[in-house]
MDAnalysis code that builds the backbone (N, CA, C; Angstrom):
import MDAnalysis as mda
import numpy as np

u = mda.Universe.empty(531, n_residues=177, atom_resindex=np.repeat(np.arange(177), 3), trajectory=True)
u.add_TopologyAttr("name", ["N", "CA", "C"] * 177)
u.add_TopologyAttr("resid", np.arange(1, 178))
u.add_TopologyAttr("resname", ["UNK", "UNK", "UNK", "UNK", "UNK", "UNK", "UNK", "UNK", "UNK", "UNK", "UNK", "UNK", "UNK", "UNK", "UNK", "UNK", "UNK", "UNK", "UNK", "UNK", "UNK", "UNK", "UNK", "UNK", "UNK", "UNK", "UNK", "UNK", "UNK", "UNK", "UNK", "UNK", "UNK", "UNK", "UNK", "UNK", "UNK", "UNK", "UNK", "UNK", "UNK", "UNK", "UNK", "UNK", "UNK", "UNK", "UNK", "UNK", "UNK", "UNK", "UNK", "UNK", "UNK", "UNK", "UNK", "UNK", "UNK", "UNK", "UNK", "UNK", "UNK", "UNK", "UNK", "UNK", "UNK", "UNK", "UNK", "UNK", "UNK", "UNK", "UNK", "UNK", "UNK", "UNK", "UNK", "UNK", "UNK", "UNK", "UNK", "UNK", "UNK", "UNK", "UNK", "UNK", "UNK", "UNK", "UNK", "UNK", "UNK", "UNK", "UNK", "UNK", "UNK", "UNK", "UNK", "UNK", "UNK", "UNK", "UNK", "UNK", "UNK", "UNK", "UNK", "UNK", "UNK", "UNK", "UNK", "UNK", "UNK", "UNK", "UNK", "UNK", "UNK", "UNK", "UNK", "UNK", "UNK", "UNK", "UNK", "UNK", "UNK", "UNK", "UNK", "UNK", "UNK", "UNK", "UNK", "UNK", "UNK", "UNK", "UNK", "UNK", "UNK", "UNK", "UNK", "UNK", "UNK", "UNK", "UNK", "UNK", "UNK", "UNK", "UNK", "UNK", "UNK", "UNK", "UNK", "UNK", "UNK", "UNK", "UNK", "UNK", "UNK", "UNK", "UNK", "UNK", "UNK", "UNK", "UNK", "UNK", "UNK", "UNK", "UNK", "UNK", "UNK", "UNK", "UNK", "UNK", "UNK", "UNK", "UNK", "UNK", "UNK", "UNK", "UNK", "UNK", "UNK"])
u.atoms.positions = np.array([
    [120.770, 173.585, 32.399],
    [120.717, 174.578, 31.346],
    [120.022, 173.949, 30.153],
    [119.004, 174.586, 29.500],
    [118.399, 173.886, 28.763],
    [118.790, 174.242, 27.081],
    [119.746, 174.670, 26.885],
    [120.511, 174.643, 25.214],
    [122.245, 175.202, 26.045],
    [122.833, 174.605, 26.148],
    [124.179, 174.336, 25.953],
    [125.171, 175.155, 25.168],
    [125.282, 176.355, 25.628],
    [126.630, 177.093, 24.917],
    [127.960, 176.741, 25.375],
    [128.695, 176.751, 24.204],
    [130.192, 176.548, 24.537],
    [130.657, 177.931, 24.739],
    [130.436, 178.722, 24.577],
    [130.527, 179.844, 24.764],
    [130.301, 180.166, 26.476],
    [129.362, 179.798, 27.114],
    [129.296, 179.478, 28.403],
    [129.957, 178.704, 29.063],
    [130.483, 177.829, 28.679],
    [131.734, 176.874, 29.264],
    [133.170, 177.359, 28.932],
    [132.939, 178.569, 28.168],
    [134.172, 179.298, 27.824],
    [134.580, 180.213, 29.242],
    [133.249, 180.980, 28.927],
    [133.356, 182.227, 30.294],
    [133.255, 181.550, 31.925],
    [132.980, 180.452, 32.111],
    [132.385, 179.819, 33.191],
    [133.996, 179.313, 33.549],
    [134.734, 178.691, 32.500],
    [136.118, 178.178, 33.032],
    [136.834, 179.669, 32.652],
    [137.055, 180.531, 32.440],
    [137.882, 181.821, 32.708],
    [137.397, 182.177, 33.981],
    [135.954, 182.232, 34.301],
    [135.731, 182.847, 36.126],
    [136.048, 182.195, 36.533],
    [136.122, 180.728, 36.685],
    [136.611, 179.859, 37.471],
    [137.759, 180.102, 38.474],
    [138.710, 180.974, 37.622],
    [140.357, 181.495, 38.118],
    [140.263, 182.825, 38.544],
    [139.144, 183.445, 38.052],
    [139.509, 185.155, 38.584],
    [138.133, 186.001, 38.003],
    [137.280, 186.750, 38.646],
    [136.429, 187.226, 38.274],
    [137.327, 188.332, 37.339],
    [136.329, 188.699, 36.610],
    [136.575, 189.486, 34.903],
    [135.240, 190.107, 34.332],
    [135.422, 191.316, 33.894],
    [133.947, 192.111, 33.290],
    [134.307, 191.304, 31.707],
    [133.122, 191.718, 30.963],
    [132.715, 191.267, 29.520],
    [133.891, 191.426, 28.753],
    [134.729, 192.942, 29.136],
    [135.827, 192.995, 27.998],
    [136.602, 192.485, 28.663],
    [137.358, 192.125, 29.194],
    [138.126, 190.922, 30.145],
    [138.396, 189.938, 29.372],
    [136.787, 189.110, 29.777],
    [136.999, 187.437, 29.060],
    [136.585, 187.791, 27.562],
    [136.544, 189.205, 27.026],
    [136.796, 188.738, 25.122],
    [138.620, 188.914, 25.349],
    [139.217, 189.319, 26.053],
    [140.828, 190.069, 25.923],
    [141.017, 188.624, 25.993],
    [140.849, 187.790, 27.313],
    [141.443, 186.271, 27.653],
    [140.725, 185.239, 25.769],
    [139.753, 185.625, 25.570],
    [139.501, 184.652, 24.250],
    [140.383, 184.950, 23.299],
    [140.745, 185.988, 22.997],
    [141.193, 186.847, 22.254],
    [143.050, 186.703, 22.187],
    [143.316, 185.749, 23.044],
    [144.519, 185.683, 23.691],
    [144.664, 184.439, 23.450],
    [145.263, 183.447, 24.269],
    [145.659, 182.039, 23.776],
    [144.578, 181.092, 23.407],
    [143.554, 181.509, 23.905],
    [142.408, 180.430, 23.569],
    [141.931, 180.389, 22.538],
    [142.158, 181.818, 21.263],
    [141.977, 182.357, 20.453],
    [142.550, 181.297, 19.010],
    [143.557, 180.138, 19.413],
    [144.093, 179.536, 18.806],
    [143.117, 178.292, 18.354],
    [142.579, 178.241, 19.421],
    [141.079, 176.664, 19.112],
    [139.771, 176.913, 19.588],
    [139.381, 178.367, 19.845],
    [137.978, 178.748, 19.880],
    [137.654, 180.598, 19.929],
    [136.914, 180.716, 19.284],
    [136.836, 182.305, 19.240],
    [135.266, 182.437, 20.147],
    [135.301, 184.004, 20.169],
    [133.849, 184.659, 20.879],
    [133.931, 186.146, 20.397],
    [133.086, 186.561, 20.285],
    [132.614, 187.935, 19.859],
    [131.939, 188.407, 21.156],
    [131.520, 190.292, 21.334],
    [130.881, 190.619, 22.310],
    [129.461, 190.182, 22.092],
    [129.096, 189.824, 21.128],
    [127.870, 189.609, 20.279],
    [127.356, 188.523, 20.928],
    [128.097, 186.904, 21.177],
    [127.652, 186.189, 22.111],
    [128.237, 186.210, 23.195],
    [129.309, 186.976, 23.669],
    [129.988, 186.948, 25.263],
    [128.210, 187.795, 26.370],
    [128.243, 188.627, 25.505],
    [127.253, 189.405, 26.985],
    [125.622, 188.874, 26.824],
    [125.100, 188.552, 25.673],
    [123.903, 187.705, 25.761],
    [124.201, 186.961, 26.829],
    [125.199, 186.068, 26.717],
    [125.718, 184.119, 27.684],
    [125.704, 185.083, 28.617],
    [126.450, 186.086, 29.661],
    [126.613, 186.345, 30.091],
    [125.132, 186.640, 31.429],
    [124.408, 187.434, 30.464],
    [123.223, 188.060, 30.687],
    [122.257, 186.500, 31.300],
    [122.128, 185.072, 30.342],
    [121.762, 184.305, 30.604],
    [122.305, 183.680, 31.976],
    [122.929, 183.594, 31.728],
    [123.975, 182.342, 33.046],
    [123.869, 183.430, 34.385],
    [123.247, 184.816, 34.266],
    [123.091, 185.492, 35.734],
    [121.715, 185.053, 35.682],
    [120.944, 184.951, 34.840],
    [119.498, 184.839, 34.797],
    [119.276, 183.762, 35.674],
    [120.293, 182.456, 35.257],
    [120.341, 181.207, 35.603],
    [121.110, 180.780, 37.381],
    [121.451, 181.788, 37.570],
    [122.485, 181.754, 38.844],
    [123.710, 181.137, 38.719],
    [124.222, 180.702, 37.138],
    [125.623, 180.684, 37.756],
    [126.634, 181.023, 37.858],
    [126.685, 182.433, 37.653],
    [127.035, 183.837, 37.850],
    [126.512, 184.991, 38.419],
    [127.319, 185.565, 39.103],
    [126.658, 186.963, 39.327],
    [127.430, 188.295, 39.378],
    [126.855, 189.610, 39.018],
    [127.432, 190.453, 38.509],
    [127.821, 191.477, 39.740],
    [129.071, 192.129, 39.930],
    [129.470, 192.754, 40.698],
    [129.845, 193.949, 40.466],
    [129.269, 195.165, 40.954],
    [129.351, 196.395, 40.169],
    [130.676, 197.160, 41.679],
    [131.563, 197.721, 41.095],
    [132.917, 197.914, 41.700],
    [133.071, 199.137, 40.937],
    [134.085, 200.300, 41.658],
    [134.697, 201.717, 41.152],
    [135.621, 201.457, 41.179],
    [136.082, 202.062, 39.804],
    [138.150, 201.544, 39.737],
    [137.914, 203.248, 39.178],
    [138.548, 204.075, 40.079],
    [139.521, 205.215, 39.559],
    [137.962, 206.455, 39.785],
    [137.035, 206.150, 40.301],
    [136.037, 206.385, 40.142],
    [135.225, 206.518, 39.071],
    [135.828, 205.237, 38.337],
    [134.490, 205.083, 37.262],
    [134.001, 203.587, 37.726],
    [132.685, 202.957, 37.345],
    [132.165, 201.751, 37.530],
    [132.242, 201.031, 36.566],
    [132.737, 199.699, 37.245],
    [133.097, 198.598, 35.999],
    [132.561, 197.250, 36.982],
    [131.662, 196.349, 35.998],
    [130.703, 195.545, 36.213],
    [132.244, 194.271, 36.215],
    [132.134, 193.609, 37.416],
    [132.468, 192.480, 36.653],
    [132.122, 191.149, 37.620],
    [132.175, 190.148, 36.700],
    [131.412, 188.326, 37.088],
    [132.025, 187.367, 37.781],
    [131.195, 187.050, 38.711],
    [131.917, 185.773, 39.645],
    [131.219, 184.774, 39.219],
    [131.793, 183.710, 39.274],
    [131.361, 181.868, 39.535],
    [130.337, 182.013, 40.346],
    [129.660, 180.978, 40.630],
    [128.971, 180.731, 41.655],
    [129.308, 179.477, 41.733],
    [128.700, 178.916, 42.999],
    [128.446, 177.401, 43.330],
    [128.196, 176.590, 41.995],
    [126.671, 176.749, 41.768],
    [125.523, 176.701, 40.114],
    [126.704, 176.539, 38.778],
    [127.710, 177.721, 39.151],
    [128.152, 177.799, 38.153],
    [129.663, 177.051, 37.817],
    [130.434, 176.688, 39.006],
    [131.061, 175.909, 39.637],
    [130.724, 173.986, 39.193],
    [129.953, 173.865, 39.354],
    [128.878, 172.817, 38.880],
    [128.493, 172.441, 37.477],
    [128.085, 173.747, 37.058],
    [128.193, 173.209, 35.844],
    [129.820, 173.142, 34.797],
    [130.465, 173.905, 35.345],
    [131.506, 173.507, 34.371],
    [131.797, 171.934, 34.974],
    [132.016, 171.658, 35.691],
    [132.647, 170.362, 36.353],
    [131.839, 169.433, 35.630],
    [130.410, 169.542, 35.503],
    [129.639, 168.501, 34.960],
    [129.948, 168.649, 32.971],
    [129.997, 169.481, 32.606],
    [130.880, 169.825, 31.240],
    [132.007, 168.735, 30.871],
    [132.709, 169.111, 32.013],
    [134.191, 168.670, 31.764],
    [134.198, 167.199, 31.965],
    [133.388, 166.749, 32.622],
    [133.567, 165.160, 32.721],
    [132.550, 164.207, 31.266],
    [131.871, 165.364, 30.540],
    [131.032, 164.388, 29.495],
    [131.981, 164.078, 28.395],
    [131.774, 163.017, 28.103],
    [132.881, 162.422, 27.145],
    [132.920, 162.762, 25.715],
    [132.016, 163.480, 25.153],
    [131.531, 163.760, 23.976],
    [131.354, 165.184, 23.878],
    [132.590, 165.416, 22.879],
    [132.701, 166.570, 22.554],
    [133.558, 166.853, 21.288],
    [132.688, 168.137, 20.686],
    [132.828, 168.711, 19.059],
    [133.659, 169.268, 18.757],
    [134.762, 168.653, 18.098],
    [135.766, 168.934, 17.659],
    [135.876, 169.175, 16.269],
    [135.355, 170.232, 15.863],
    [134.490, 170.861, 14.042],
    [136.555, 171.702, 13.624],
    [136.711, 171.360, 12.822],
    [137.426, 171.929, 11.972],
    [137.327, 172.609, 10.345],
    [137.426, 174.281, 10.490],
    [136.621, 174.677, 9.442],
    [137.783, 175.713, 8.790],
    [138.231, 175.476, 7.547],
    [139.449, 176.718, 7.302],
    [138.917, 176.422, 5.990],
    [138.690, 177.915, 5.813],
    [138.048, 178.440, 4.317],
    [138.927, 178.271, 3.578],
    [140.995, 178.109, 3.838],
    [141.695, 177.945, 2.976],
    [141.630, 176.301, 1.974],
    [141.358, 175.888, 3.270],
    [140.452, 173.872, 2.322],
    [140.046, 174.622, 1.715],
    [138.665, 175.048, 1.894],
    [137.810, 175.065, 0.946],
    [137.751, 175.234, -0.087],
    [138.464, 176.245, -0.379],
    [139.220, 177.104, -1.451],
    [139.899, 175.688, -2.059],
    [140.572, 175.317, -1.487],
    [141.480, 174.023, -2.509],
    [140.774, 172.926, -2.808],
    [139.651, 172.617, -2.080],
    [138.645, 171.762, -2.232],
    [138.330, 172.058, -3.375],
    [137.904, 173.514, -4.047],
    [137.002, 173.870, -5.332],
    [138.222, 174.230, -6.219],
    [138.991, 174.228, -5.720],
    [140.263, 174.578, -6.333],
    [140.567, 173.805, -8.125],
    [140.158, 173.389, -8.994],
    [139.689, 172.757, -10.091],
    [139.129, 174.110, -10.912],
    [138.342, 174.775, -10.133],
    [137.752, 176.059, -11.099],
    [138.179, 177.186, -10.967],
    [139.547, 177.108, -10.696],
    [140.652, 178.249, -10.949],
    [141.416, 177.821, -11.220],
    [142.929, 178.388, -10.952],
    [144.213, 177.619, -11.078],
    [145.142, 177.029, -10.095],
    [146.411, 176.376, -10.709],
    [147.290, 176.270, -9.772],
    [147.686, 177.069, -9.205],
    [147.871, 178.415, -9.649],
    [148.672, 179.341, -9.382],
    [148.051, 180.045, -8.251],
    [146.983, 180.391, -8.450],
    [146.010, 180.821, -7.362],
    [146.030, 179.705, -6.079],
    [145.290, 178.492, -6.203],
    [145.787, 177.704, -4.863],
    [147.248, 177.270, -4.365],
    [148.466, 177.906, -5.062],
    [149.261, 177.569, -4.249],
    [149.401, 178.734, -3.127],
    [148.689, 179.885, -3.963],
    [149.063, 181.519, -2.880],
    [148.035, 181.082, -1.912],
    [147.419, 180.639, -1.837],
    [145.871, 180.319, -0.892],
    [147.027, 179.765, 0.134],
    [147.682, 178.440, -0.648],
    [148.322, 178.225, 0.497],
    [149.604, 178.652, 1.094],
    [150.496, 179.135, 0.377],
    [151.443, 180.488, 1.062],
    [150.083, 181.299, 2.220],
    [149.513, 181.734, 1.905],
    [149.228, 182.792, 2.743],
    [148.865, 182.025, 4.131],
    [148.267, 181.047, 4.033],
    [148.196, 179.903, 5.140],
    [149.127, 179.616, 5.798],
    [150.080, 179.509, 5.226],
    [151.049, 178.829, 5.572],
    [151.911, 180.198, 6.425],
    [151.710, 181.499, 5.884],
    [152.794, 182.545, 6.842],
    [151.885, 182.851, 7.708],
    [150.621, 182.620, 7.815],
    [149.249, 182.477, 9.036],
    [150.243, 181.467, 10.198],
    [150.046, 180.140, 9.641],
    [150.399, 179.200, 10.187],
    [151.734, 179.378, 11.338],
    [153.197, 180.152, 10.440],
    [154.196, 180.215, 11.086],
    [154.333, 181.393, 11.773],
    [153.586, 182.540, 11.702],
    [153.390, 183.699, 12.410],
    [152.695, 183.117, 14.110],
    [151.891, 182.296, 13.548],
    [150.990, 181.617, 15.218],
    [151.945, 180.528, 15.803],
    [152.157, 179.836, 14.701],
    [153.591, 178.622, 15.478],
    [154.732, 179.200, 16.649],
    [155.363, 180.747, 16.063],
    [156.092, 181.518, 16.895],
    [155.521, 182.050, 18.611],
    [154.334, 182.492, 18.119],
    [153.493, 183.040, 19.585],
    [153.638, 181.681, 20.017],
    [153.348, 180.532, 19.885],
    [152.582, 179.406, 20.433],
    [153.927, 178.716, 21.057],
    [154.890, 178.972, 20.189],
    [156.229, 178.200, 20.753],
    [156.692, 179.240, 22.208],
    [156.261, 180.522, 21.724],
    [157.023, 181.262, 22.666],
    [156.086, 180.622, 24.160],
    [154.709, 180.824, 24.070],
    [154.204, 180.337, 25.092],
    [154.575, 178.755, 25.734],
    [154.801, 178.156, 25.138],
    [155.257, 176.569, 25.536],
    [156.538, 176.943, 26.591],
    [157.456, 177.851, 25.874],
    [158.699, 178.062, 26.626],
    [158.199, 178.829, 27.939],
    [157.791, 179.293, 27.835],
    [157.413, 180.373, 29.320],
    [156.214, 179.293, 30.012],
    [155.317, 178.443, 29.925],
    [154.555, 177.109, 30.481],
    [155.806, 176.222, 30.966],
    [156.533, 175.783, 30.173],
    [157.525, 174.645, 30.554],
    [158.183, 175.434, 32.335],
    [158.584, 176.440, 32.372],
    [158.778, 176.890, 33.379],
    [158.371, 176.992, 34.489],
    [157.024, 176.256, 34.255],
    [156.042, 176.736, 36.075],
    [155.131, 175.738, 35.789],
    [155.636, 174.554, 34.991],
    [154.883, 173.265, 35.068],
    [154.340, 172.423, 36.652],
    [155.062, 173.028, 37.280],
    [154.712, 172.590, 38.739],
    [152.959, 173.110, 39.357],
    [152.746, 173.960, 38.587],
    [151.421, 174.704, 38.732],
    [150.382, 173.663, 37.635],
    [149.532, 173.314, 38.502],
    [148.262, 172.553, 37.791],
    [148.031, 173.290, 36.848],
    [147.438, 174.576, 36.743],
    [147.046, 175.367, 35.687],
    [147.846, 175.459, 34.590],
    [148.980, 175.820, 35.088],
    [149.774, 175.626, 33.699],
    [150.086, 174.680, 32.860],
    [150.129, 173.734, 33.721],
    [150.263, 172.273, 32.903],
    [149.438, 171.764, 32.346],
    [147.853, 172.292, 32.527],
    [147.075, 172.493, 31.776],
    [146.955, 173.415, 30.109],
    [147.502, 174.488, 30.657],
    [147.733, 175.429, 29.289],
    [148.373, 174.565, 28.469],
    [149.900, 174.160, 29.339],
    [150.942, 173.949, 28.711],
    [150.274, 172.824, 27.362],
    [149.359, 172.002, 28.059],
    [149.180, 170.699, 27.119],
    [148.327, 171.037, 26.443],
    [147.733, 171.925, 26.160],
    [146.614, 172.845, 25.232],
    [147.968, 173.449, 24.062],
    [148.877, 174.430, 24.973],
    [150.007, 174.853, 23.601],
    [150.610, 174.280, 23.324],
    [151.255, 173.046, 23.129],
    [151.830, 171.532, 22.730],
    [150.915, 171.514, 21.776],
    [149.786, 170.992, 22.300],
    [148.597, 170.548, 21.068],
    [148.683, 170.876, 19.529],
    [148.976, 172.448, 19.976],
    [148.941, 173.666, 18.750],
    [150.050, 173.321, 18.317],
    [151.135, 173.716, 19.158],
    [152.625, 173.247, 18.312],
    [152.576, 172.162, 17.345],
    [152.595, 171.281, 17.863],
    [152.518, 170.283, 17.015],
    [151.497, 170.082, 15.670],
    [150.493, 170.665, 16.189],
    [149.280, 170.644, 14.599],
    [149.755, 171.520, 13.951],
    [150.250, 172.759, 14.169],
    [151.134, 173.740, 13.396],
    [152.647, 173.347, 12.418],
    [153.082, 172.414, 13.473],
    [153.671, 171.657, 12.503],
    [153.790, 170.953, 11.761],
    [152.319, 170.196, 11.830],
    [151.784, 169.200, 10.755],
    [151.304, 170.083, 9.609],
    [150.587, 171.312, 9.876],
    [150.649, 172.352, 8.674],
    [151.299, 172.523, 7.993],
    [152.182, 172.798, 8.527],
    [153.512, 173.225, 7.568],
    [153.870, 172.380, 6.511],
    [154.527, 171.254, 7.501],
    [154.709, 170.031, 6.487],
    [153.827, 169.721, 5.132],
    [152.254, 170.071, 5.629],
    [151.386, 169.497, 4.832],
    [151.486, 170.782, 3.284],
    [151.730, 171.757, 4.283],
    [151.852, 173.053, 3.007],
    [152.929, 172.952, 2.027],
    [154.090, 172.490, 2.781],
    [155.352, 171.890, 1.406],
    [154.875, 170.879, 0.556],
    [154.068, 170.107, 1.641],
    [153.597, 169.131, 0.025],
    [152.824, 169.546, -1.098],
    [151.676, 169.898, -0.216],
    [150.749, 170.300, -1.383],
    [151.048, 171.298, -2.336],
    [152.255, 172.159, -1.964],
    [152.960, 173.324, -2.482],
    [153.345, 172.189, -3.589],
    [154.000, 171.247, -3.552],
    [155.156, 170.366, -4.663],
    [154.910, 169.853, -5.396],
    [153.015, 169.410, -4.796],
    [152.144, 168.679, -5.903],
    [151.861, 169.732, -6.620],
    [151.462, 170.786, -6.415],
    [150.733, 171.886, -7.087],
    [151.785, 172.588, -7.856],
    [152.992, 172.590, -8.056],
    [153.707, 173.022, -8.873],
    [154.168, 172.023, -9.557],
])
């Protein structure tokens, strides 16, 4: 592949487990993965459109109820390339929350204003901590399944950085008042 979407290594490891049309794998992004990477239809069906171009996918047109709904398999090609993905050692781990930012410039407003910046972060933060815990509990259960124990150590991940949030939000809350 000659420019590298992550976005393609997104949809490429969701077919991997189960073919899915376009609104499918935005529902699955849109869903737990939604916690450490997003996608829009905007780049799901371009990638999409490419990676059939490319063979490592292909599109399967099927009647559910007698209406037609398109949806994407793996291929071999495509099989391949995630595997070759997953074994490169170097990979972008960009962290970007406009609420920093905001406290970064935070000097040319007030305290009062960046502490709500970070309240509102912070009931962000514990609103997703809840989904994320609930999922850990329902993973811990069927850890015997490769896949899950995969998730599982993806929603751990979160747990725990969610809880370093928090923490970090009482402080900066204590300095800032």
């Amino acid at each position: 592949m000659a420019r590298e979407r992550k976005i393609d290594m997104v949809i490429l490891g969701l077919l991997s487990h189960e073919d899915l049309s376009g609104y499918e794998i935005k529902k699955r992004i849109d869903g737990a993965i939604s916690f450490f990477w997003k996608g829009s239809f905007g780049n799901i069906y371009p990638a999409l459109k490419d990676m059939e171009n490319s063979g490592m996918i292909i599109k399967n047109d099927t009647s559910v109820g007698g209406r037609e709904k398109l949806t994407y398999h793996i291929t071999k090609t495509g099989e391949e390339t995630l595997r070759n993905w997953l074994k490169e050692e170097q990979a972008s781990n960009e962290l970007k929350y406009e609420t920093l930012l905001k406290l970064f410039f935070g000097g040319a407003g007030s305290k009062e204003v960046a502490v709500r910046n970070i309240e509102v972060f912070e009931e962000q933060i514990e609103n997703d901590l809840k989904i994320l815990k609930t999922y850990c509990r329902n993973l811990e259960k069927n850890l015997d399944n490769e896949d899950h124990m995969y998730y599982y150590l993806t929603v751990s991940f979160g747990v725990d950085t969610y809880e370093a949030y928090l923490k970090w939000c009482a402080k900066a809350k204590r300095m800032l008042r």
